[in-house]
RODO-2510 file (C-alpha; in nm, 4 decimals, decimal comma):
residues 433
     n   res          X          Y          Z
     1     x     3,5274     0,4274    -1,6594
     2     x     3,5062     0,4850    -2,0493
     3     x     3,2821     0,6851    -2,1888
     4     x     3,1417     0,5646    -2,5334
     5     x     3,0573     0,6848    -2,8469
     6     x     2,7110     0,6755    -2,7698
     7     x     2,6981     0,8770    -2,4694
     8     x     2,8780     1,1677    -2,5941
     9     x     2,6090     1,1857    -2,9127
    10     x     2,3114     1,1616    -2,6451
    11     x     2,5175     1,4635    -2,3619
    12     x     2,5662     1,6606    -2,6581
    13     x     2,1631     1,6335    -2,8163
    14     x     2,0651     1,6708    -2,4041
    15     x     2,2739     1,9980    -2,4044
    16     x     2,1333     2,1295    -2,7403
    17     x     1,7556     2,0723    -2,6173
    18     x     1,8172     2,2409    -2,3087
    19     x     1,9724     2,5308    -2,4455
    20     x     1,6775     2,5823    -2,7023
    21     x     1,4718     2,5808    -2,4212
    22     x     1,6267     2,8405    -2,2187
    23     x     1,7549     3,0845    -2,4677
    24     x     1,4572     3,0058    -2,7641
    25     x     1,1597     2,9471    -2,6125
    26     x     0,9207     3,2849    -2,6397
    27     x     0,9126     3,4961    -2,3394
    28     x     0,5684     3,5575    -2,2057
    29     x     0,4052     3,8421    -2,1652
    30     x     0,1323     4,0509    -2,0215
    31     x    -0,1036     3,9059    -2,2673
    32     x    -0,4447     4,1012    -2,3847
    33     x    -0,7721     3,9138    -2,5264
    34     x    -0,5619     3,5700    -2,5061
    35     x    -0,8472     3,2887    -2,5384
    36     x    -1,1875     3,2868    -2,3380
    37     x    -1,2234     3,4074    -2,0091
    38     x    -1,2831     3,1364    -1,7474
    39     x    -1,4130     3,2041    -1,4055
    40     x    -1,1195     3,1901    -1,0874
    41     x    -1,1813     2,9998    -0,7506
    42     x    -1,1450     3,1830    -0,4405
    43     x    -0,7911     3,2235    -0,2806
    44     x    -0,5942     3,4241    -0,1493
    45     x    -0,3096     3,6219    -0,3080
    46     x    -0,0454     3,8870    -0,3277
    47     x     0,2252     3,9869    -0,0292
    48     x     0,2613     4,2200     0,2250
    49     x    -0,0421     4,4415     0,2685
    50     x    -0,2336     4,2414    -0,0101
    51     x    -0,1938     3,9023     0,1735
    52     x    -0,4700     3,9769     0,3706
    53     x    -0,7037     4,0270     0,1114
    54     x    -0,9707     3,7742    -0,0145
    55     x    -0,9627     3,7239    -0,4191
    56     x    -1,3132     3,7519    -0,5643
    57     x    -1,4666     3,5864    -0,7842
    58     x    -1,3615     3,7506    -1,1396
    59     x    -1,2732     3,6641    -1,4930
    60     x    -0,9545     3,6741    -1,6889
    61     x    -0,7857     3,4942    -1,9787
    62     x    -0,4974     3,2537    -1,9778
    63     x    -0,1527     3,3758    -1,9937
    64     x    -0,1916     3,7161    -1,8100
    65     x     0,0870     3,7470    -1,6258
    66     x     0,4014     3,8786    -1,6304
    67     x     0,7438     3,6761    -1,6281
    68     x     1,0652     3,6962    -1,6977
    69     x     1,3008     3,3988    -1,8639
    70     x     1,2502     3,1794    -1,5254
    71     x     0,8811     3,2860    -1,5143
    72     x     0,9449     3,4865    -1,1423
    73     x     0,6063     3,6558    -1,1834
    74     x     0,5421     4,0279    -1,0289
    75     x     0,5061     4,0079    -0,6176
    76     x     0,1905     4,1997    -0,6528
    77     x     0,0219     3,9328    -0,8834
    78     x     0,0865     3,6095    -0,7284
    79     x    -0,0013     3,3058    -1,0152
    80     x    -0,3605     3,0929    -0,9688
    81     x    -0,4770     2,8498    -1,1716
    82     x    -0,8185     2,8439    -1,3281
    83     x    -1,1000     2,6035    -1,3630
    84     x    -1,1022     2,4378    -1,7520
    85     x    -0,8275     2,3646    -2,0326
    86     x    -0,6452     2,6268    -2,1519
    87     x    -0,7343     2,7649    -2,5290
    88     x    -0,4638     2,6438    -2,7685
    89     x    -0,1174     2,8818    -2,7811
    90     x    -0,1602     3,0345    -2,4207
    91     x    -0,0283     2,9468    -2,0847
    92     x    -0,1848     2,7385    -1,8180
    93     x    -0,0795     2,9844    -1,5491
    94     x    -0,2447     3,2547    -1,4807
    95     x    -0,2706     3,5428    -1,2369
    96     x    -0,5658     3,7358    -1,0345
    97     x    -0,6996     4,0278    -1,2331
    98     x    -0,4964     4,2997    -1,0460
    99     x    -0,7750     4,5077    -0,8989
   100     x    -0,7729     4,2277    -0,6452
   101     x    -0,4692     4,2498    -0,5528
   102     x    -0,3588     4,6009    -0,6232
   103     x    -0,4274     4,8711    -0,4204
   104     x    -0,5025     5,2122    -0,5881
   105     x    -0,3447     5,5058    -0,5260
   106     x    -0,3939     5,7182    -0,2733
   107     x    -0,6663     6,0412    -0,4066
   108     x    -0,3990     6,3393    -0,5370
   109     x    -0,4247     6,6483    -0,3114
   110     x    -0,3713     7,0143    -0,4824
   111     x    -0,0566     7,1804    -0,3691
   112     x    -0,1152     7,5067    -0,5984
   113     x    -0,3168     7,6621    -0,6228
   114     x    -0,5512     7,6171    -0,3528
   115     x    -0,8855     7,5122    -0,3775
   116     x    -1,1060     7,8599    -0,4937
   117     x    -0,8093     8,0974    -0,4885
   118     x    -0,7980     8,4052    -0,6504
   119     x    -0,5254     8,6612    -0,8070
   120     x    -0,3411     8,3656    -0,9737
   121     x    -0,0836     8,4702    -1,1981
   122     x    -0,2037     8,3229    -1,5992
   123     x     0,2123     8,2067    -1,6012
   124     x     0,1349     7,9741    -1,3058
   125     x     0,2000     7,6085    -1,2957
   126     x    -0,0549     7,3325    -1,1224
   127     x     0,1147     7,1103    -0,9041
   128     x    -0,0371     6,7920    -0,6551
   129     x     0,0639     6,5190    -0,5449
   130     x    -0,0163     6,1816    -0,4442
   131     x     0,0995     5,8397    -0,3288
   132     x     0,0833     5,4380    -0,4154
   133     x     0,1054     5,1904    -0,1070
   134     x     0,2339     4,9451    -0,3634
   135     x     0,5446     5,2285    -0,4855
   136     x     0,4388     5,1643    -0,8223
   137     x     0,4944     5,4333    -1,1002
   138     x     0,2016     5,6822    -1,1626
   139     x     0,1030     5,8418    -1,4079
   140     x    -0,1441     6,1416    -1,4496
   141     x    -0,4119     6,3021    -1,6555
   142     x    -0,4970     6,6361    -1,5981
   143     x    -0,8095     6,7980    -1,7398
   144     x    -0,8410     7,2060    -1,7217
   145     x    -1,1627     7,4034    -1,8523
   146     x    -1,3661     7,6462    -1,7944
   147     x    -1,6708     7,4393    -1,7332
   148     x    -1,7549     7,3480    -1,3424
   149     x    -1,7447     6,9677    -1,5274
   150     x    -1,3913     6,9982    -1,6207
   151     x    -1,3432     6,7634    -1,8814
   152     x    -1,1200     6,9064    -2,1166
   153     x    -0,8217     6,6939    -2,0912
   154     x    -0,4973     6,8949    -2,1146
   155     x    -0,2341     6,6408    -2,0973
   156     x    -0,2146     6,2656    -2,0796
   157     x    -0,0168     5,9727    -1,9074
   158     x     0,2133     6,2533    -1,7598
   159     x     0,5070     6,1499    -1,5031
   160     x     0,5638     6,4430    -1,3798
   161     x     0,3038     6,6211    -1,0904
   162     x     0,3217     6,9642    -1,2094
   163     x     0,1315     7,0957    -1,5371
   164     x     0,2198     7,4800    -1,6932
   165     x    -0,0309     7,6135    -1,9322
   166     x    -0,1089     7,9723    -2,0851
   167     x    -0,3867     8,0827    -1,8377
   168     x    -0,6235     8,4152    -1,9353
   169     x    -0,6666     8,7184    -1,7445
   170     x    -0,9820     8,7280    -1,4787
   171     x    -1,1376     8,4001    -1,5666
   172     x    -1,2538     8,1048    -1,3250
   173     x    -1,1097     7,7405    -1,4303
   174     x    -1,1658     7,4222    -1,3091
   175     x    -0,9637     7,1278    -1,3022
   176     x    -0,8952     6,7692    -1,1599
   177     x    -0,6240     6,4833    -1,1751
   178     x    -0,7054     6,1533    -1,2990
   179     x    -0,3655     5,9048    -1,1083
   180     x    -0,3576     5,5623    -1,2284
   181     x    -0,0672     5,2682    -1,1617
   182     x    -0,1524     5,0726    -1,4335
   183     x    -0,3976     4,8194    -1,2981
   184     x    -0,6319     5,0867    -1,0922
   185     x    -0,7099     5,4802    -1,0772
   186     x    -0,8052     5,7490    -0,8252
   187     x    -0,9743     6,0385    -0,8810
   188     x    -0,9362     6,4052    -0,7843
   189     x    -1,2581     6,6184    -0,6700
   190     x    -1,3084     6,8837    -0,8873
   191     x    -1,0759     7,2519    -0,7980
   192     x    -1,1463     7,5429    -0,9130
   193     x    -0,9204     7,9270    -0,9004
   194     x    -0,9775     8,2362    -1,0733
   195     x    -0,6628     8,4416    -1,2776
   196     x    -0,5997     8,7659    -1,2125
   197     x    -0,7062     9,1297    -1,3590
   198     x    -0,5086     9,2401    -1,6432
   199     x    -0,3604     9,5452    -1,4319
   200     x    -0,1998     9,8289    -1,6601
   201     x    -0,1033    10,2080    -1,4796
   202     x    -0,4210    10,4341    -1,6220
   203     x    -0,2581    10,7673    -1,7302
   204     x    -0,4914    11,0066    -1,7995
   205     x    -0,4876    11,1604    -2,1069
   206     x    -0,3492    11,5127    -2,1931
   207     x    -0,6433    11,7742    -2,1947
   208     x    -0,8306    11,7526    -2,4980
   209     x    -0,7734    11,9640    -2,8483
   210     x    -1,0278    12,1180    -3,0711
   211     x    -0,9359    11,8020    -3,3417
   212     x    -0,8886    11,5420    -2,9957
   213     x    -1,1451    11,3226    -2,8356
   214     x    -1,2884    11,4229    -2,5131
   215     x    -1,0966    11,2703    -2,1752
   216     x    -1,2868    11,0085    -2,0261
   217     x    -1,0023    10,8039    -1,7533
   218     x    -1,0301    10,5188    -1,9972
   219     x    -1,3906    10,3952    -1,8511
   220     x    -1,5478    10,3136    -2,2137
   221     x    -1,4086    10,3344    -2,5374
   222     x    -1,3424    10,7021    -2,7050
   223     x    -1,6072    10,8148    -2,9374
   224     x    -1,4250    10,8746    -3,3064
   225     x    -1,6191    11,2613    -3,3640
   226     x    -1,4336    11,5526    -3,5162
   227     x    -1,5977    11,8558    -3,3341
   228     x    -1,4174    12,1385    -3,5449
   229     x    -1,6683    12,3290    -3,7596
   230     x    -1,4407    12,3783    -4,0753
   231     x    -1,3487    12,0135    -4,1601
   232     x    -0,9860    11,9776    -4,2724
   233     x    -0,8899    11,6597    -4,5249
   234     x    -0,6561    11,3730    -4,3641
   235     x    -0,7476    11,4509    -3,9644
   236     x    -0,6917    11,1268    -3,7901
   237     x    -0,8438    11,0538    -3,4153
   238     x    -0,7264    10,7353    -3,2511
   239     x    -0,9295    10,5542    -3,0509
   240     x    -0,8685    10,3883    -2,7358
   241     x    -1,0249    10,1362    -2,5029
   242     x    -1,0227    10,1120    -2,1076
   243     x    -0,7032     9,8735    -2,1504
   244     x    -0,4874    10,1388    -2,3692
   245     x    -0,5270     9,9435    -2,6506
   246     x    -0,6159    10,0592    -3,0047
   247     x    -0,9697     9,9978    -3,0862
   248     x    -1,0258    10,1892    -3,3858
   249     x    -0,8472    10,4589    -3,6334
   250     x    -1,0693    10,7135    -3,7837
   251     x    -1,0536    10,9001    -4,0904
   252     x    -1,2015    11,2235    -4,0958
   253     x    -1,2845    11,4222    -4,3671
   254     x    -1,5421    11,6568    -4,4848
   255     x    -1,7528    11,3936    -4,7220
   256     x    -1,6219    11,0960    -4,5674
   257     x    -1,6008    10,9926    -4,2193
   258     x    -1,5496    10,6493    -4,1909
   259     x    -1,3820    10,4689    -3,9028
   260     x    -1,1348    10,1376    -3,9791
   261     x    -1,0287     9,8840    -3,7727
   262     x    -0,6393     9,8588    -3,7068
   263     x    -0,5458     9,4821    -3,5824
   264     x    -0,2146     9,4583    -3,4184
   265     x    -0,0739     9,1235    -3,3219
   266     x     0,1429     8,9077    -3,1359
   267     x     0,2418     8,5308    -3,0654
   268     x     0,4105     8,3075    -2,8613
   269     x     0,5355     7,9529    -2,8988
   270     x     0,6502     7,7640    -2,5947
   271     x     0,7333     7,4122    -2,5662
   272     x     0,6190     7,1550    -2,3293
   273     x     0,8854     7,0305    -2,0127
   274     x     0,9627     6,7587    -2,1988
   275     x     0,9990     6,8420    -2,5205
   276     x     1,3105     7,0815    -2,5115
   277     x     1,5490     6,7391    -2,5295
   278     x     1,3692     6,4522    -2,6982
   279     x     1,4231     6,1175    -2,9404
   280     x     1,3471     6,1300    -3,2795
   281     x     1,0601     5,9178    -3,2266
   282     x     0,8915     6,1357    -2,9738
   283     x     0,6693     6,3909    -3,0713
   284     x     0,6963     6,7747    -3,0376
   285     x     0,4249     6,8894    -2,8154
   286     x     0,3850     7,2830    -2,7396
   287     x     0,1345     7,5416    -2,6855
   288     x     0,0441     7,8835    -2,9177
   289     x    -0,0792     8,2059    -2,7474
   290     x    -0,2123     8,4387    -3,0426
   291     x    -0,2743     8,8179    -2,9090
   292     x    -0,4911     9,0553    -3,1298
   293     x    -0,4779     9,3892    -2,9548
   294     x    -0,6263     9,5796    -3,2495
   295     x    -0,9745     9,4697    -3,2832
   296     x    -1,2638     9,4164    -3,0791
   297     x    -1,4201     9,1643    -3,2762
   298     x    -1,1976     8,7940    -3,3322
   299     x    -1,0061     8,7826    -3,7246
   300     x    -0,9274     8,5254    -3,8898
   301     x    -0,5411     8,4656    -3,9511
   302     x    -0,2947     8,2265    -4,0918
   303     x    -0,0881     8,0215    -3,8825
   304     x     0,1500     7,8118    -4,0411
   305     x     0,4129     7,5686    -3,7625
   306     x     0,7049     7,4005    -3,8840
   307     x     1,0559     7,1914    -3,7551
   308     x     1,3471     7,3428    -3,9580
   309     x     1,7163     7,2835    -3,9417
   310     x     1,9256     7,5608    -3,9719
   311     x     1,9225     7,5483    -4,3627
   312     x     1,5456     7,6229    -4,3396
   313     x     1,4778     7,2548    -4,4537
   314     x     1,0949     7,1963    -4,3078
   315     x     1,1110     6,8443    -4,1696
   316     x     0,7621     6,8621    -4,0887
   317     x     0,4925     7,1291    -4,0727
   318     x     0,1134     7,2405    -4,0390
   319     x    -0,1375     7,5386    -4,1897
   320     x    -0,4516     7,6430    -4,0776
   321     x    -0,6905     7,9338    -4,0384
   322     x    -0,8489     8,0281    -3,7210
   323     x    -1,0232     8,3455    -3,5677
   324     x    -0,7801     8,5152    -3,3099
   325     x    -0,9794     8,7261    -3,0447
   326     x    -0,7898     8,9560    -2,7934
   327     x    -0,6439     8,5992    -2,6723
   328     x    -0,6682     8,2876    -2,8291
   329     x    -0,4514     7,9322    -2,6827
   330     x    -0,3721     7,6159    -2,8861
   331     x    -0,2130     7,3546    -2,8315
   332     x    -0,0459     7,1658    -3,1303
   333     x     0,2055     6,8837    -3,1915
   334     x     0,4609     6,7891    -3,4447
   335     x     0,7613     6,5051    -3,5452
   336     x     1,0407     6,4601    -3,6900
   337     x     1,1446     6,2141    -3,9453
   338     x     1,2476     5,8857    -3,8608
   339     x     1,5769     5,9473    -4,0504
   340     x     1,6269     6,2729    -3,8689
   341     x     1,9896     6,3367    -3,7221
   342     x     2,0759     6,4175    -3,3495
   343     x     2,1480     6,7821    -3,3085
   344     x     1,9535     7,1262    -3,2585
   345     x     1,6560     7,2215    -3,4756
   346     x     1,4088     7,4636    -3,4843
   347     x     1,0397     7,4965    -3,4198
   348     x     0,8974     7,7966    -3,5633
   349     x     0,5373     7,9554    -3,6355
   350     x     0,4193     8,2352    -3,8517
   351     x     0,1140     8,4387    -3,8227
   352     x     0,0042     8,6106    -4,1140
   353     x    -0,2754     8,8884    -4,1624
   354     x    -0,2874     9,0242    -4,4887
   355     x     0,0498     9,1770    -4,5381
   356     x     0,1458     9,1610    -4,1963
   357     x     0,3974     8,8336    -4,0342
   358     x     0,5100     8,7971    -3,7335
   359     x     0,6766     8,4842    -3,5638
   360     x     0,8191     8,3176    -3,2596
   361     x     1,0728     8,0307    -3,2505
   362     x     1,2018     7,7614    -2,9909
   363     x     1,5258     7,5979    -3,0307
   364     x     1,4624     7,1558    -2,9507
   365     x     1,7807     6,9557    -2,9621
   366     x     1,7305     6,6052    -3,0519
   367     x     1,9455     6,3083    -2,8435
   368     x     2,1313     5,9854    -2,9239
   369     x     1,8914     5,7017    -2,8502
   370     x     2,1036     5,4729    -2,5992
   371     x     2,1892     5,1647    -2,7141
   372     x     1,9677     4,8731    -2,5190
   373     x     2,2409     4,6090    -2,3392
   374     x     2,1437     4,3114    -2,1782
   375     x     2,1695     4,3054    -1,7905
   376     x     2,4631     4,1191    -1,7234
   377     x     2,3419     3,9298    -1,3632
   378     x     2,0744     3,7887    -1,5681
   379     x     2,3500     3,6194    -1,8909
   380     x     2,5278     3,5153    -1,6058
   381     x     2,2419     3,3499    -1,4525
   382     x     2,1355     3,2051    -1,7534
   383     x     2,4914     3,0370    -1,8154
   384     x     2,5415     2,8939    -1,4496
   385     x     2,1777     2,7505    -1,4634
   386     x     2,2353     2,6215    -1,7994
   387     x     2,5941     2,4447    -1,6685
   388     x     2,4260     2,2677    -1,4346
   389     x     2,1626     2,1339    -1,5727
   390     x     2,3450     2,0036    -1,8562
   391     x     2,6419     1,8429    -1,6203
   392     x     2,3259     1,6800    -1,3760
   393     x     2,2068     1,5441    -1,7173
   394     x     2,5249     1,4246    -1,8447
   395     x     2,6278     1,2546    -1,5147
   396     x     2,2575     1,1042    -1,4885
   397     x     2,2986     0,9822    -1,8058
   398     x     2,6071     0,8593    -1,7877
   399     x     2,5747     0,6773    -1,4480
   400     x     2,2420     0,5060    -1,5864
   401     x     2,3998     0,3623    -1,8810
   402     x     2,7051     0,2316    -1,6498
   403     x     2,4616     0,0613    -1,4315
   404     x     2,2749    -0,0802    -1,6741
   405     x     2,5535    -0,2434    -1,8275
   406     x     2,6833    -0,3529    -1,4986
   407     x     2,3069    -0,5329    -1,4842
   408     x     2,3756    -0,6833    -1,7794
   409     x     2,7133    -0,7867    -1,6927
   410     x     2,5819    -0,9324    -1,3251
   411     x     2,3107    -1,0904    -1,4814
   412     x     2,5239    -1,2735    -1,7634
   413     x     2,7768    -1,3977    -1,4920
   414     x     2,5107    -1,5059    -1,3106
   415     x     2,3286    -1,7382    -1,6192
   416     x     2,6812    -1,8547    -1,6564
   417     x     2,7289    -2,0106    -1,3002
   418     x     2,3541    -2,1791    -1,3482
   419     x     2,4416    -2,2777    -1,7009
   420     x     2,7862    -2,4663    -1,4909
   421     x     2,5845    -2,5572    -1,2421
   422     x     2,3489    -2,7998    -1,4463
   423     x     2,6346    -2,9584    -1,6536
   424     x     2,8105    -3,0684    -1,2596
   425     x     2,4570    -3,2116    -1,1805
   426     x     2,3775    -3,3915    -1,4964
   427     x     2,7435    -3,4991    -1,4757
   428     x     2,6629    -3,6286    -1,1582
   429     x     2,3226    -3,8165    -1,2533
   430     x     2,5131    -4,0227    -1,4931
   431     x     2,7963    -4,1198    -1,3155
   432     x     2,5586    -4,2514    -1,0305
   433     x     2,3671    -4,4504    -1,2828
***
């Protein structure tokens, strides 16, 4: 059998159209406000433990679903078709919103601490858990305040079921998870725990001079008085709260008593779990504890955060001023550069009062990105499924253009045994006559 010109030139334009279509055509994808919503007819849908369950009447919008190249949609949202045309540039197919299908997860429990517990430690960590019939990944939001409401959200979209946070001494919080699985979510009830008593050893203090304040076990704050008749110049009488802690400095004299304030500070940077090893692209996310053990009343400071490298280079940084009272929490966030190099950098913050800076640091080391390959079953796929439509084409082609020309072939030796035929007749006719 010879193959002609002709059929090569249509094989190889067969082969070329398939191909586009295969490795060309846009993927679809979980689409969002795609056309106008158009109301679904009742079914049923979904596998396993969803199989059961009767789809409701809802609303959605043509080409919600997800595919991959051979359009094998998700198992938990089997495609239905909807009543009306689809709006130009989306896909016919469509699936059930996924509420109807999906079952949420199951309501977190608390792990730690329990429910109304007391004496926490302010270093402790929150930890739950829960579970998703449909082994989907969950993520969590966790909201922590002070307010029986608790809706001061913390952290977002987190993978992980455990949350650490700077905690302060002898207070009662509240908190609750928020689980979702991307179609559905399940809330927590509301928990609630109270930190522990700042506990230091009381020493009581030696007995009392004629230029020292009285002895009082630390129950209320030392009165600044200088009890010695004769006033001497440059007597100083330190003053001292319940805690040990330095509440006031006084400067006695014999025309000026007055009585300053002596702040003394401290901080503490400390970087969330998952942003000690991170992609440039992510960003830095980490928590401030500013102490002011000096003062009674809150002062306002200077806090300035920035990434460094180790040339002191600030990649990218923040200022502000707030009011620091004996404890003040923040939580703050920062990133890099697109440009930025792998390697180890530093995070570092600086509180300044007047003339006074302190700081705390925390080392981040920045990873390679890795490099995105194509899964290998699925080129391999693609190539068989690709072969064999193009050879079922070719040899369809090829065996309808043979046949056709053996038609035309039958059918011409055919008109040429009538065409013989009626010259042996009419030969016949006019012999007879």
């Amino acid at each position: 059998m010879k193959i002609t010109k002709t059929e090569v030139i249509v094989s190889i334009l067969i082969v070329i159209i398939v191909a586009s279509v295969i490795f060309l055509a846009p993927k679809p994808k979980l689409s969002t406000g795609c056309g106008e919503c158009t109301p679904w007819i009742n079914g049923t849908c979904g596998s396993g433990e969803c199989e059961s369950l009767e789809m409701k009447q809802g609303r959605t919008c043509y080409g919600d679903y997800f595919s991959d190249d051979f359009r094998q949609e998700d198992p938990y949202n089997s495609p239905r078709y909807s009543i009306g045309n689809a709006p130009p540039g989306c896909e016919k197919r469509c699936i059930s919103m996924p509420e109807m299908c999906n079952t949420p997860p199951e309501q977190p429990i608390t792990i730690y601490p329990e429910n109304t517990a007391t004496e926490i430690p302010i270093t402790a960590n929150l930890s739950w858990e829960s579970s998703d019939i449909n082994e989907q990944e969950l993520l969590y939001d966790v909201y922590l305040d002070t307010n029986q409401e608790a809706q001061n959200l913390v952290s977002e979209n987190q993978g992980e079921t455990e949350y650490s946070f700077q905690l302060e001494y002898l207070t009662t919080y509240y908190w609750r998870i928020i689980v979702n699985d991307s179609y559905n979510i399940t809330e927590s009830p509301i928990w609630s725990f109270t930190t522990e008593e700042l506990m230091q050893e009381e020493e009581e203090p030696d007995e009392s001079g004629n230029n020292d304040p009285p002895s009082n076990n630390g129950d209320s704050p030392y009165e600044c008085t200088n009890n010695e008749e004769s006033c001497q110049e440059n007597i100083l009488v330190i003053c001292l709260n319940k805690e040990w802690q330095v509440v006031q400095v006084c400067e006695n004299g014999c025309e000026n008593n007055a009585c300053i304030e002596e702040p003394l500070f401290d901080i503490k940077v400390s970087l969330n779990e998952n942003s000690e090893n991170i992609y440039v692209e992510d960003k830095v996310e980490f928590s401030i504890v500013l102490y002011n053990f000096g003062t009674l009343n809150p002062v306002d400071v200077f806090l300035q955060c920035s990434l460094e490298d180790f040339e002191k280079n600030k990649l990218d940084f923040f200022e502000e001023t707030l009011a620091v009272d004996l404890q003040t929490s923040i939580k703050r966030n920062l990133k890099f550069p697109e440009e930025t190099q792998k390697g180890e950098y530093i995070l570092s913050c600086y509180l300044t009062y007047k003339e006074e800076t302190i700081s705390s640091s925390e080392l981040i080391n920045i990873l390679e990105k890795p490099h995105e390959e194509h899964p290998k079953g699925v080129i391999n796929f693609n190539l068989i499924l690709y072969l064999i439509i193009s050879l079922v084409l070719i040899i369809t082609i090829i065996i309808f253009i043979n046949k056709r020309k053996k038609t035309k072939a039958w059918r011409k030796k055919i008109g040429n045994r009538k065409h013989r035929s009626t010259k042996t007749t009419s030969r016949k006719h006019k012999k007879g006559s």
